[in-house]
The first five atom37 places (N, CA, C, CB, O) and aatype in JSON, in Angstrom:
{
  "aatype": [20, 20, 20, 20, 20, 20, 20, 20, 20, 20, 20, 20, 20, 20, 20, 20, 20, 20, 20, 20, 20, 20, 20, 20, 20, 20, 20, 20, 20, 20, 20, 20, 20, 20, 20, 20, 20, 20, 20, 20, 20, 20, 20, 20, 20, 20, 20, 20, 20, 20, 20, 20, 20, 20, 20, 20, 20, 20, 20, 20, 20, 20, 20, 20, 20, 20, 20, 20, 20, 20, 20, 20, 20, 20, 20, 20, 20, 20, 20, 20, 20, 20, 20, 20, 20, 20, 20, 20, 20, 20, 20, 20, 20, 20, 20, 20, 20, 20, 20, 20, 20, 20, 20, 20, 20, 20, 20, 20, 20, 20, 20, 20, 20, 20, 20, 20, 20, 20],
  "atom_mask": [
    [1, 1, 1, 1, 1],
    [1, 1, 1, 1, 1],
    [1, 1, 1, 1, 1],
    [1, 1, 1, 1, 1],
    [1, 1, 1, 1, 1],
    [1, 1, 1, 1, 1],
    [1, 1, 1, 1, 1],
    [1, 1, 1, 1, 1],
    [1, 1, 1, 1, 1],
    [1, 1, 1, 1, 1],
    [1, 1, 1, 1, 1],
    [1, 1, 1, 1, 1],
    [1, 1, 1, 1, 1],
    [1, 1, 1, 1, 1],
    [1, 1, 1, 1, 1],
    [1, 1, 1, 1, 1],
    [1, 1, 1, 1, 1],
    [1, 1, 1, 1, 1],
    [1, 1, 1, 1, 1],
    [1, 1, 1, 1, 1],
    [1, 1, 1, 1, 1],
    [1, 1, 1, 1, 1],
    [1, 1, 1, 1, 1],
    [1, 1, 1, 1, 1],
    [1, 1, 1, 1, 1],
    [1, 1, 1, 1, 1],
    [1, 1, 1, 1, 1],
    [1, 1, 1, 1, 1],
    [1, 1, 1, 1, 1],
    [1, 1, 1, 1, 1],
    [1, 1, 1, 1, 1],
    [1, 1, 1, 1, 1],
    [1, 1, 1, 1, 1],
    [1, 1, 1, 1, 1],
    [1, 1, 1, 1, 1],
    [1, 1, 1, 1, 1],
    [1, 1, 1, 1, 1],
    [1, 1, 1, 1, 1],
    [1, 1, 1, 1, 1],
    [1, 1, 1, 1, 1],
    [1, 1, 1, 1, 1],
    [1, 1, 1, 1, 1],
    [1, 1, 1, 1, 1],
    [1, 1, 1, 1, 1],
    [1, 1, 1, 1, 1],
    [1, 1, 1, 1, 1],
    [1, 1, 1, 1, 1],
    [1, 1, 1, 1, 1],
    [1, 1, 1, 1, 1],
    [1, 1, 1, 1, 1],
    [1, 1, 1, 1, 1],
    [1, 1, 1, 1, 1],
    [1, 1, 1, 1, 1],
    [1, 1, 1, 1, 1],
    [1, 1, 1, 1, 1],
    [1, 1, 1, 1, 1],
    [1, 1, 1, 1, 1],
    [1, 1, 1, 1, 1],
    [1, 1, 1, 1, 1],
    [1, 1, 1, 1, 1],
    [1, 1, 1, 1, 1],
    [1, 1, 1, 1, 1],
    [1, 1, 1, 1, 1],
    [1, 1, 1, 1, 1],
    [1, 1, 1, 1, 1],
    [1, 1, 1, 1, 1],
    [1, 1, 1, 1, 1],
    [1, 1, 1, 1, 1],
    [1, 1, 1, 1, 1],
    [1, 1, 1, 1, 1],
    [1, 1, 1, 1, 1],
    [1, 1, 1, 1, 1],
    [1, 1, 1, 1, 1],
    [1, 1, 1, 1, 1],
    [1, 1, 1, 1, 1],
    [1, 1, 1, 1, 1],
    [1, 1, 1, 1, 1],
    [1, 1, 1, 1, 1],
    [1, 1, 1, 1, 1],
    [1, 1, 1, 1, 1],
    [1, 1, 1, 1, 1],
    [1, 1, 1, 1, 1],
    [1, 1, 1, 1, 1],
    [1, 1, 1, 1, 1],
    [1, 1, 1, 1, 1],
    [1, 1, 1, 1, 1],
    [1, 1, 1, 1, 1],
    [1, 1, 1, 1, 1],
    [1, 1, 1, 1, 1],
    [1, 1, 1, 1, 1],
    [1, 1, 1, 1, 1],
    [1, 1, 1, 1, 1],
    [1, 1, 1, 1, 1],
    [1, 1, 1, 1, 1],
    [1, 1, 1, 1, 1],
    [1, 1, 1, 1, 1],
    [1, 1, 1, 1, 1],
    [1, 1, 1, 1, 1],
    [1, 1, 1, 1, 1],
    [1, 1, 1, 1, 1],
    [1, 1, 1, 1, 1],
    [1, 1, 1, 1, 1],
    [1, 1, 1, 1, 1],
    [1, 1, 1, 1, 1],
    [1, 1, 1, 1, 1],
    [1, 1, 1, 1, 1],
    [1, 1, 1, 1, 1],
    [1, 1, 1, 1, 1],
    [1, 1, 1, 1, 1],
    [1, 1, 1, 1, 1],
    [1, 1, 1, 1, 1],
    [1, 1, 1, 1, 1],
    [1, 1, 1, 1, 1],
    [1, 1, 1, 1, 1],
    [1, 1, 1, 1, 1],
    [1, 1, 1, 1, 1],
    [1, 1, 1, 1, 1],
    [1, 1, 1, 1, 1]
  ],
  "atom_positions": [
    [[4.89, -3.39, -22.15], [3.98, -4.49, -22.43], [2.58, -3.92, -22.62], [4.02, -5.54, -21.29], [1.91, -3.33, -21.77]],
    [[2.29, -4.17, -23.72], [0.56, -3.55, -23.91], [-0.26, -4.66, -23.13], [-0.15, -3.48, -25.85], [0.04, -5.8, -22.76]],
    [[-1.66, -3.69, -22.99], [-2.54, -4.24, -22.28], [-3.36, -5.55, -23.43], [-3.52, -2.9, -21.66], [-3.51, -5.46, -24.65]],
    [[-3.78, -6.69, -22.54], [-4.58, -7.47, -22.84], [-6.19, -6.6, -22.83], [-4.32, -8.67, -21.87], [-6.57, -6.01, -21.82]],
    [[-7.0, -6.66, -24.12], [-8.12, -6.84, -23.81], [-9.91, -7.92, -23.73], [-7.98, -6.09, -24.19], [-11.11, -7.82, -23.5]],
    [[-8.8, -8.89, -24.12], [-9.28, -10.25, -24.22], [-9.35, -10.53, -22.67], [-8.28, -11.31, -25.13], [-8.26, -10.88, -22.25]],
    [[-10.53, -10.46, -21.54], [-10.18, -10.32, -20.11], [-10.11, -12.47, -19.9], [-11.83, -9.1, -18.97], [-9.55, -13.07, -18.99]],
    [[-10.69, -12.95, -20.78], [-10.04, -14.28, -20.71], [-9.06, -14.4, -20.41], [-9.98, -14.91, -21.55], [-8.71, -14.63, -19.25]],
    [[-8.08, -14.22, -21.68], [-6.6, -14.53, -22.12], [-5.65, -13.21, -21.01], [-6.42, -14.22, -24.27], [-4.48, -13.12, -20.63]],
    [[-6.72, -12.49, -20.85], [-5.49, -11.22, -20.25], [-5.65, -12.24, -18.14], [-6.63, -8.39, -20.44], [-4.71, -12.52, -17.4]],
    [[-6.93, -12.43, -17.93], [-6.88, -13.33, -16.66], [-6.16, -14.63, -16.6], [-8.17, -13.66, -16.32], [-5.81, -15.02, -15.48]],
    [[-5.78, -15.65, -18.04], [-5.39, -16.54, -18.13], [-3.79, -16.0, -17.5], [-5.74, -17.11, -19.48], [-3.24, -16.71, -16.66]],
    [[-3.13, -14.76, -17.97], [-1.99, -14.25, -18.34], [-1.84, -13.98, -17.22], [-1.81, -13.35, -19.28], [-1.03, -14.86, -16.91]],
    [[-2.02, -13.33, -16.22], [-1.93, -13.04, -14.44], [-1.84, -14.46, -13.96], [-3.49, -12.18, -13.6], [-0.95, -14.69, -13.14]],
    [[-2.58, -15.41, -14.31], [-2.27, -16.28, -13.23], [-1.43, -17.4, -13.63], [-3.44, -16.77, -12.63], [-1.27, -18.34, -12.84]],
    [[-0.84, -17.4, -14.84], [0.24, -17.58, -15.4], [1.61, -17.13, -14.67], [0.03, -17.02, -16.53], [2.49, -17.81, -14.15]],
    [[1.48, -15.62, -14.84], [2.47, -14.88, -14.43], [2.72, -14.95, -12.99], [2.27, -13.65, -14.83], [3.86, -14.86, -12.52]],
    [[1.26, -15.17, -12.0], [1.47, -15.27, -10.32], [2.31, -16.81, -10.5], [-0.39, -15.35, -9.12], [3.41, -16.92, -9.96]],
    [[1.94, -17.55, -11.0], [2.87, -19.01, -10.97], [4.04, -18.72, -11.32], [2.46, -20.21, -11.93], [4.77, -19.28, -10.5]],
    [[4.59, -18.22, -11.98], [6.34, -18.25, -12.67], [6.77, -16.92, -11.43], [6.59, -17.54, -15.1], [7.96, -16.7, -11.23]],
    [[5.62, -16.03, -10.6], [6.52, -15.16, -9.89], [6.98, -16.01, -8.18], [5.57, -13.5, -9.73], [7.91, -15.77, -7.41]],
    [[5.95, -16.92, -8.1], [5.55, -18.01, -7.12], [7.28, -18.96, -7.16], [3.82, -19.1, -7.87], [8.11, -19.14, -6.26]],
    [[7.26, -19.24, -8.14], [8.48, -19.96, -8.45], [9.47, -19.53, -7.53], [8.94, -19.78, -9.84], [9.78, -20.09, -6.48]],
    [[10.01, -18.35, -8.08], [11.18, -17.22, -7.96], [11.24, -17.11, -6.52], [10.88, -15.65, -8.72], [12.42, -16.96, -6.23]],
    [[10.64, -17.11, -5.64], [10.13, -16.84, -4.46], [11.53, -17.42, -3.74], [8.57, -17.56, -4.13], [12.02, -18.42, -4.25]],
    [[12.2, -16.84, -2.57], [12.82, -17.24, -1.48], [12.4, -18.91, -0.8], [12.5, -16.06, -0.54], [11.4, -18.81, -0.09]],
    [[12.81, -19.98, -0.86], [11.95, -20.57, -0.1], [11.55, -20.67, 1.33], [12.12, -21.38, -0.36], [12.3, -21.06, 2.23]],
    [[10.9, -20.48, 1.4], [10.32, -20.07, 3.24], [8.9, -20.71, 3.27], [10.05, -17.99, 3.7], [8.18, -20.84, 2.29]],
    [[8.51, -21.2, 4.92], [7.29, -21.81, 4.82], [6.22, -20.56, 4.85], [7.11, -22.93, 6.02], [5.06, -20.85, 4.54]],
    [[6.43, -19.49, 5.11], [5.5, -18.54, 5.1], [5.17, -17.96, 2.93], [6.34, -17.16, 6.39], [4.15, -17.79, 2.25]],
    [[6.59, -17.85, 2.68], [6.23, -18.1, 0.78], [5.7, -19.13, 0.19], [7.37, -18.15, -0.12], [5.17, -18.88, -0.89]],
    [[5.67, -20.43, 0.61], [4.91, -21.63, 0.16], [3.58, -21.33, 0.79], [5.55, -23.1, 0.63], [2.68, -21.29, -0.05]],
    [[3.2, -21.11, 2.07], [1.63, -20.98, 2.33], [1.18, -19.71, 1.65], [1.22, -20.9, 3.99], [-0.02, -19.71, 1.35]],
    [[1.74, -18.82, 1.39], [1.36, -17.44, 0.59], [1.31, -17.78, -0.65], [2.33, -16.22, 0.68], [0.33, -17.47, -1.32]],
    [[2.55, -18.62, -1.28], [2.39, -18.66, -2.85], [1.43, -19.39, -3.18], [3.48, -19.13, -3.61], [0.66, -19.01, -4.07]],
    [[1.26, -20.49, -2.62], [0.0, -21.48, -2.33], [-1.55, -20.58, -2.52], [0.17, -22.12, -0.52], [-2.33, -20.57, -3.47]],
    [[-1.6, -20.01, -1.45], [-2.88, -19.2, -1.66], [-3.46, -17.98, -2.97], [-2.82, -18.48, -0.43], [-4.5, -17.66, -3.55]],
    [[-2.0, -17.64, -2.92], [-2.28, -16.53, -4.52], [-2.07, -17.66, -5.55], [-0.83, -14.94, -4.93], [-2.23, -17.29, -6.72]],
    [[-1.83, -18.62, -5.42], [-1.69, -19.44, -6.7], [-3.33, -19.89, -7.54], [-0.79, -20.96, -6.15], [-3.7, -19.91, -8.71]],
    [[-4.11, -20.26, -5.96], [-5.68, -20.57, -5.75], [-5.99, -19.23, -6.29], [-6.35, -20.93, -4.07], [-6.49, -19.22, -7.42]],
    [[-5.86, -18.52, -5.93], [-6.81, -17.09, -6.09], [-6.77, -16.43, -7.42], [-6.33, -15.88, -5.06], [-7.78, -15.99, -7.97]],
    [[-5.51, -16.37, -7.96], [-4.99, -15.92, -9.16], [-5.96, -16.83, -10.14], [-3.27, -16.15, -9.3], [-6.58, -15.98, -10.78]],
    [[-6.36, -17.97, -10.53], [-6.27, -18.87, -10.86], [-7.98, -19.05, -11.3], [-5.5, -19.64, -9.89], [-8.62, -19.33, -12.32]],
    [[-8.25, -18.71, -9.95], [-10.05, -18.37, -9.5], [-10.28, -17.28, -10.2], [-10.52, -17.97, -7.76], [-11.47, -17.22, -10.49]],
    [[-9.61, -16.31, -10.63], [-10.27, -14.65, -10.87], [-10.7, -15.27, -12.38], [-8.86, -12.85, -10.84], [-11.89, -15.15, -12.66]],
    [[-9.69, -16.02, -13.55], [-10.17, -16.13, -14.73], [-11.15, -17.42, -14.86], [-9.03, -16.14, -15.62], [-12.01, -17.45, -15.74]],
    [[-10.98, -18.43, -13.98], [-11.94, -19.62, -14.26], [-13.53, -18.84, -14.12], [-11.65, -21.05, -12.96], [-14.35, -18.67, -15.02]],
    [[-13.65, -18.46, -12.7], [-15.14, -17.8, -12.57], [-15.61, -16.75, -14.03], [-15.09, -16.66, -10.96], [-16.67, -16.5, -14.6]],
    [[-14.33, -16.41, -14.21], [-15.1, -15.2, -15.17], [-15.33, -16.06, -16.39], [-14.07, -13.64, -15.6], [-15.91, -15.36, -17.22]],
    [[-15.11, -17.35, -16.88], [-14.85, -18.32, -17.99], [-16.18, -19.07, -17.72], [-13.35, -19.28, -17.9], [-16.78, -19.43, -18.74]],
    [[-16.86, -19.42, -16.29], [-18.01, -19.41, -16.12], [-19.12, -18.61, -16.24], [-17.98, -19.65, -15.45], [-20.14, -19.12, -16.7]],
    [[-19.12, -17.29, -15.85], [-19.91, -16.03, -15.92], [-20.05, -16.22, -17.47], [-19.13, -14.5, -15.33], [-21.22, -16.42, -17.82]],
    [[-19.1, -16.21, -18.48], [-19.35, -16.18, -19.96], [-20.54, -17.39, -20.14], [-17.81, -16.51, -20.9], [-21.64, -17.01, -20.56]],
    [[-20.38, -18.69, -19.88], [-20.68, -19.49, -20.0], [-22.35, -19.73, -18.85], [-19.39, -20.15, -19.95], [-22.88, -20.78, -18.5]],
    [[-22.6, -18.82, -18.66], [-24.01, -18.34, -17.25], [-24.98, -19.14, -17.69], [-24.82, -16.47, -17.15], [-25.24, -19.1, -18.9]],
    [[-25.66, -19.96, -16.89], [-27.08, -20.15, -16.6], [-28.02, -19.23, -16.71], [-27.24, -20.51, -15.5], [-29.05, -19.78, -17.1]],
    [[-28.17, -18.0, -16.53], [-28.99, -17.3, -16.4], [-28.33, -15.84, -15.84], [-29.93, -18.0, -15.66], [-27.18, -15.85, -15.4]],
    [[-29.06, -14.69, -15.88], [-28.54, -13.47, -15.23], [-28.06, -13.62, -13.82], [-29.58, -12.46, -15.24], [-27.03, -12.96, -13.64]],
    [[-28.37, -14.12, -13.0], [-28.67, -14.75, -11.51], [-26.9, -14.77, -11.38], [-29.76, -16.67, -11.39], [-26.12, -14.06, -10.75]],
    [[-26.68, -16.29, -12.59], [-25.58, -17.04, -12.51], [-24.71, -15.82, -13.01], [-25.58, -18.49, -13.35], [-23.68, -15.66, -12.36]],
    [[-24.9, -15.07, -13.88], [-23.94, -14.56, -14.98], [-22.96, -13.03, -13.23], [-25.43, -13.49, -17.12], [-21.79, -12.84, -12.92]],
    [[-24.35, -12.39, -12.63], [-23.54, -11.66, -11.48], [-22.82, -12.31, -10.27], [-24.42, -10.81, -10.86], [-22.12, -11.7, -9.46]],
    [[-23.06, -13.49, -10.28], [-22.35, -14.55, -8.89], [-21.41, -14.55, -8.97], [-22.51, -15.95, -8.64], [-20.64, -14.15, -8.09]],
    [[-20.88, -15.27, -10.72], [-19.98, -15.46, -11.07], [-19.14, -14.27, -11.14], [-20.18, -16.07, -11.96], [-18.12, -14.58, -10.52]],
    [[-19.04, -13.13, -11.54], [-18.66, -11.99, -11.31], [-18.1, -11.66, -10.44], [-19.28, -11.41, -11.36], [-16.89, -11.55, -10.26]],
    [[-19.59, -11.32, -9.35], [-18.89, -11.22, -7.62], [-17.67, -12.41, -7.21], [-20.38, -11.59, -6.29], [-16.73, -11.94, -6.55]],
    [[-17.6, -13.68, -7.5], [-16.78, -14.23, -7.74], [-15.01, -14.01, -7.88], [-17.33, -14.48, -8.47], [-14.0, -14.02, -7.18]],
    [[-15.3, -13.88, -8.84], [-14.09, -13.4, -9.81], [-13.55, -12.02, -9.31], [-14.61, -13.21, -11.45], [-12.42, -11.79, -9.74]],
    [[-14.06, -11.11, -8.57], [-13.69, -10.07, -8.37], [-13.24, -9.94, -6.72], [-14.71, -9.25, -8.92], [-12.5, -9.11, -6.19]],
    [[-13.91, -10.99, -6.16], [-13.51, -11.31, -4.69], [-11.88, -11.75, -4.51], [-14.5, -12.6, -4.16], [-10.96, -11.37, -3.79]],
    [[-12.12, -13.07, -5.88], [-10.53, -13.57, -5.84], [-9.65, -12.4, -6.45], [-10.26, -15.08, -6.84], [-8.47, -12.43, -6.11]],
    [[-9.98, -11.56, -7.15], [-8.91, -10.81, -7.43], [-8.48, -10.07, -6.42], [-9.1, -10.09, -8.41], [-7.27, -9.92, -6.27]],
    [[-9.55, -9.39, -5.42], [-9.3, -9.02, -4.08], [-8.47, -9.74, -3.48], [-10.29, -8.97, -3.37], [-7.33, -9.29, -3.59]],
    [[-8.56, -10.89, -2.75], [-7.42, -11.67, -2.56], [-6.27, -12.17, -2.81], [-7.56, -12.13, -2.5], [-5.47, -12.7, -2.04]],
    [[-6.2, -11.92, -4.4], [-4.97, -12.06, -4.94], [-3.88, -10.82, -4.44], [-5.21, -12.1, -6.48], [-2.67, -10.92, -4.24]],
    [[-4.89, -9.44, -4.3], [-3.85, -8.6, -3.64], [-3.14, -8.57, -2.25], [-4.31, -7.57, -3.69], [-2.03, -8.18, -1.89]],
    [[-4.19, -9.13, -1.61], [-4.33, -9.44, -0.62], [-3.19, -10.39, 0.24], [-5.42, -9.84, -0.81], [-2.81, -10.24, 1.4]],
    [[-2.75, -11.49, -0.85], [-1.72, -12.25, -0.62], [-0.2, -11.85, -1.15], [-2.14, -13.42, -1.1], [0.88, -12.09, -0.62]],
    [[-0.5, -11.18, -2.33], [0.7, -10.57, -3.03], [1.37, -9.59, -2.26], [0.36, -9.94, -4.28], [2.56, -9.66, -1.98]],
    [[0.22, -8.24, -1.76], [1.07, -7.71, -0.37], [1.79, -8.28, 0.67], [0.38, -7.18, 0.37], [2.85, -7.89, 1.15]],
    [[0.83, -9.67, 1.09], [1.79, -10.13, 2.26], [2.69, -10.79, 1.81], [1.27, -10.92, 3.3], [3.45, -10.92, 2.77]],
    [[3.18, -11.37, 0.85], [4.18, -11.67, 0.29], [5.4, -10.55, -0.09], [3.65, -12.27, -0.68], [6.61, -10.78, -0.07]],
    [[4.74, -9.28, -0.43], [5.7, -7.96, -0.44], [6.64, -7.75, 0.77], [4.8, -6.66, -0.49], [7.84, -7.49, 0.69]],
    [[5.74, -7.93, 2.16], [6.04, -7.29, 3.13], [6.73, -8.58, 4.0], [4.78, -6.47, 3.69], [7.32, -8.26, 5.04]],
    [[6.7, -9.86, 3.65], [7.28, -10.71, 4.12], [8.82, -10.91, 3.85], [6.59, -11.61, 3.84], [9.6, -11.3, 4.72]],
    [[9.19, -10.63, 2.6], [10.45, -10.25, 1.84], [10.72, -8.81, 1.47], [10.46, -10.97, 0.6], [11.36, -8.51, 0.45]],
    [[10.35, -8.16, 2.11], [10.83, -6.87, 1.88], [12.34, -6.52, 1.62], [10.42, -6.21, 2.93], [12.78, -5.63, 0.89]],
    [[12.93, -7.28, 2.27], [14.58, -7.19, 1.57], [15.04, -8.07, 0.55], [15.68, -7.44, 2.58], [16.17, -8.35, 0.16]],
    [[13.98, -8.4, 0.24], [14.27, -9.14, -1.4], [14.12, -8.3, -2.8], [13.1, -10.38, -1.66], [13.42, -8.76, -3.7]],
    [[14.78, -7.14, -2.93], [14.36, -6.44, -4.18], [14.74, -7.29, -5.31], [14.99, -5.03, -4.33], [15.08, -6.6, -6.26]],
    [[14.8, -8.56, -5.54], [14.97, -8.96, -7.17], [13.61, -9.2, -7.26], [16.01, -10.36, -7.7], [13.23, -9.37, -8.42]],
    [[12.56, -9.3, -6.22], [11.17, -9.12, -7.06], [10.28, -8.74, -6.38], [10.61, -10.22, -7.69], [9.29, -9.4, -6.07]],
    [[10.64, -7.12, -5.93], [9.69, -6.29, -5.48], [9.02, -5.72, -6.73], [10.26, -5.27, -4.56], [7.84, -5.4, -6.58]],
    [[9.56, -5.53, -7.91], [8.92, -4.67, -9.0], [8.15, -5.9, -9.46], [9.98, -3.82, -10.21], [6.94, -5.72, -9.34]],
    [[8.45, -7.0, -9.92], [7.25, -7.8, -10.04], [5.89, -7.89, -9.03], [7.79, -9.01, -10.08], [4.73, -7.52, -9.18]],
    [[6.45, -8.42, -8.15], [5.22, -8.03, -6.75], [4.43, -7.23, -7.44], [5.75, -7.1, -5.2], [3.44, -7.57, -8.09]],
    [[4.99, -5.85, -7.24], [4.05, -4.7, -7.37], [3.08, -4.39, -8.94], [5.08, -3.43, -7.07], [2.14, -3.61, -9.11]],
    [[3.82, -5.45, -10.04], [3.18, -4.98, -11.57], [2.11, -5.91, -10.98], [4.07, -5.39, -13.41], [0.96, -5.5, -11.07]],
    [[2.37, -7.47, -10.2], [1.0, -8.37, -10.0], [0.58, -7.87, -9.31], [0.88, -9.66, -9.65], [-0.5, -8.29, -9.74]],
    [[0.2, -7.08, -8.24], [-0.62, -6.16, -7.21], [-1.17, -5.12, -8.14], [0.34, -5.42, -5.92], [-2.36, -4.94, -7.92]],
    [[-0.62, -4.29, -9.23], [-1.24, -3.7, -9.36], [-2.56, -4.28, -11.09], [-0.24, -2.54, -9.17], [-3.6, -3.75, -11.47]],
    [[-1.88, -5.37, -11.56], [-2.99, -5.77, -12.6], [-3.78, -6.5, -12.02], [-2.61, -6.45, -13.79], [-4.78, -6.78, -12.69]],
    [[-3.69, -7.24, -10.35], [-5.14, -7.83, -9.78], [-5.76, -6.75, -9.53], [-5.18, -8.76, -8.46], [-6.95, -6.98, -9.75]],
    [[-5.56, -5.33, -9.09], [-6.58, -4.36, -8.78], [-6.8, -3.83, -10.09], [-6.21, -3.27, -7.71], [-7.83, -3.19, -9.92]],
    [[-6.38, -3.65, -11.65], [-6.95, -3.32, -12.26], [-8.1, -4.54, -12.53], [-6.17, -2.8, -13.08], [-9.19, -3.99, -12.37]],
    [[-8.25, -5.66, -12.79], [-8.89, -6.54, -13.01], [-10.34, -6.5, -11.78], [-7.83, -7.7, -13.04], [-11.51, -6.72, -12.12]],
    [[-10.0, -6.25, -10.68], [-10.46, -5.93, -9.8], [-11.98, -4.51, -10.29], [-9.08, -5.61, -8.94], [-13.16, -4.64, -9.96]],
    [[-11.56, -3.63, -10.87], [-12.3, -3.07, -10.94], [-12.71, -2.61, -12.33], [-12.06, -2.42, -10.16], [-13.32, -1.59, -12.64]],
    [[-12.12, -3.9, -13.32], [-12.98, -3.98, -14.81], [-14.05, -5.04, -14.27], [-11.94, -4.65, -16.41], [-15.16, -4.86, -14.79]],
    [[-14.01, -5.83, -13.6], [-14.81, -6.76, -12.97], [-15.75, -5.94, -12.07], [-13.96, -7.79, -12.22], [-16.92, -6.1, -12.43]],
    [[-15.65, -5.34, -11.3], [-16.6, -4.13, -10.46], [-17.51, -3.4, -11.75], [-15.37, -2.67, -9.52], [-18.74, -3.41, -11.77]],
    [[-16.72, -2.8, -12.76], [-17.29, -1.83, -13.98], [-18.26, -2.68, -14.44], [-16.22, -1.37, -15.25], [-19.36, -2.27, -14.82]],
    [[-17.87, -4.02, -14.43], [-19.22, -5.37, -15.49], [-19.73, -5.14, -14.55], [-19.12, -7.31, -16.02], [-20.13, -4.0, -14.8]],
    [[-20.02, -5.35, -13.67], [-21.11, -5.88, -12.38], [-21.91, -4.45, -12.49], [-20.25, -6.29, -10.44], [-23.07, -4.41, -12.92]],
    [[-21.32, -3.45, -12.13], [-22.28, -2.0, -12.23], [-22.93, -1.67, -13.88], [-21.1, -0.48, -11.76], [-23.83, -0.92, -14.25]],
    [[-22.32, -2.3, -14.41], [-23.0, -2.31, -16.18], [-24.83, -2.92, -16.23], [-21.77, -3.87, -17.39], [-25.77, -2.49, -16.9]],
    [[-24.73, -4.51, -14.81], [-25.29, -5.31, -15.19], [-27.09, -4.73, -14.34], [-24.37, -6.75, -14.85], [-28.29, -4.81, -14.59]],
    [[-26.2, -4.2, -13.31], [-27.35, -3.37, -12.56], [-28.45, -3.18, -13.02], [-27.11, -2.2, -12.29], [-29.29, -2.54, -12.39]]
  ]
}
């Protein structure tokens, strides 16, 4: 799968993808309060950055940023504990891990803008 570089459409596409992996999920009340929370977070990383485009001012344009890059933090954040909660679920440990690892790339194209803006 090639990379998105449209970070809109490529953030629209993660939290797309955290919902359809959310689905799949075992049902357990600990996967509903987890999927629940990466669902928020996933969700948050492209809206903020859809605001940042859309900025009030420089002020607004790094908030929004820090923003967006917090929730992507958290998106890993929940996706691990979701890893380690089902750990004997390998029909979607390799998913887990492609969404763990495109919130930390996003994570630090979002860090790269913010140090650009310095």
């Amino acid at each position: 799968m090639s990379k998105i570089y449209d970070l809109e459409e490529r953030t629209y596409q993660f939290a797309l993808d955290v919902r359809l992996f959310v689905q799949k999920l075992p049902k357990s009340i600990s996967n509903y309060e987890d999927g629940k929370q990466v669902v928020k977070s996933s969700g948050s990383i492209g809206a903020n950055y859809i605001e940042a485009n859309e900025k009030l001012g420089e002020k607004d344009l790094k908030f929004r940023l820090r923003i967006s890059r917090k929730e992507a933090k958290e998106s890993i954040y929940w996706l691990r504990l979701i890893l380690n909660v089902n750990i004997d679920d390998t029909s979607n440990k390799e998913e887990n891990k492609r969404l763990m690892n495109e919130a930390l790339e996003l994570r630090k194209i979002l860090s790269a803008i913010l140090n650009k803006l310095k």
